[in-house]
N, C-alpha and C positions, 0 to 999 in steps of 0.2 A: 600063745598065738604064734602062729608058722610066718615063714617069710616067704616072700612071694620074688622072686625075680624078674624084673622088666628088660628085656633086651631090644637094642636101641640099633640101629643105622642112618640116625639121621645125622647129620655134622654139624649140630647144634643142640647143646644142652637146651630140655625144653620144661618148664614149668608149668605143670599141670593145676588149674585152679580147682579146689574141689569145694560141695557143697555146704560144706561145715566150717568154709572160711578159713583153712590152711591150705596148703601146697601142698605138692609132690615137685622133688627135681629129678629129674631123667635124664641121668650121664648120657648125651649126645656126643660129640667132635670124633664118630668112626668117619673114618677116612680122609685125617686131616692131621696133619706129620706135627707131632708133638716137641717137647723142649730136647728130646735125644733123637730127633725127625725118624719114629718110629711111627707107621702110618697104621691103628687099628682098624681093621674092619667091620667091628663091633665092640657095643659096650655095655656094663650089665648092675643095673642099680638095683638094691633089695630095697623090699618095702613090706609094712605089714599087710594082711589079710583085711584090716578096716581101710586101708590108704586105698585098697587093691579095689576093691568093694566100691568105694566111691569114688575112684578113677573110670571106671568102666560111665558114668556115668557123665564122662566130662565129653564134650562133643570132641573136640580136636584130636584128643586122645583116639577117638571113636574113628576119628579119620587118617588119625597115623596109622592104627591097627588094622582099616581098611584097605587100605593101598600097601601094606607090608614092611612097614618101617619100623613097628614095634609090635611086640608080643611076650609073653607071659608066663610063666612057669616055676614051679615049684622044687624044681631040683635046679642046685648051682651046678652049672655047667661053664665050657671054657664059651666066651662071650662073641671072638671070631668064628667058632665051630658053627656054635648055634645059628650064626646068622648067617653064612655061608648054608645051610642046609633048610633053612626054615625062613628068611627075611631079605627084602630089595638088598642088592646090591650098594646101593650109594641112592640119594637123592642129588636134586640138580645142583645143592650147594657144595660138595665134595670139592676136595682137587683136582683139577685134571693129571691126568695119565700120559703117555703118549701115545697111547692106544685110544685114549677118549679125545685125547686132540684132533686126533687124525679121523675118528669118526666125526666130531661138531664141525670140521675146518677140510674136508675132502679135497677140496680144489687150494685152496691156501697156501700158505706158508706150510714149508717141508720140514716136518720134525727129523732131527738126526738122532738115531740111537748111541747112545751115550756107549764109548769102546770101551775094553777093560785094560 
């Protein structure tokens, strides 16, 4: 049986419940600066073709896949590439930027970009 590839941009691992009473976990936390505050912008969990099979049939799932936060495919691929070319950006849980700040907070408090 082949493996199937989920690729994720939500910023939280999500647990998919499926109909036969196991799970699916979905490497989540893209765009959320890890223990070396390297910040992915995608992440890419394998699954089998039966997980895959009755994943599609989980609502939520149906809804991440809807709106562009996750999707599916059968060759390993690098998991920023993918999602940069094929999946949102970030959901509204992500980190902010200074570029997402200054877009939520317009009139606000002035972000100063960090000198080198």
């Amino acid at each position: 049986m082949s493996r199937i590839y989920i690729y994720c941009t939500l910023s939280n691992d999500q647990r998919y419940q499926l109909k036969d009473g196991r799970s699916v976990l979905v490497a989540g936390k893209a765009n959320v600066a890890n223990k070396q505050l390297v910040t992915p912008k995608g992440m890419a969990t394998a699954i089998s073709e039966d997980e895959f099979n009755l994943l599609q049939e989980n609502i939520v799932f149906k809804a991440h896949s809807k709106n562009g936060f996750v999707s599916a495919s059968h060759d390993k691929q690098d998991a920023e590439a993918f999602a940069a070319r094929n999946l949102e950006a970030a959901d509204k849980a992500a980190q902010d930027t200074p570029e997402t700040a200054k877009k939520r907070n317009a009139g606000g408090a002035k972000v100063k970009d960090a000198e080198a």
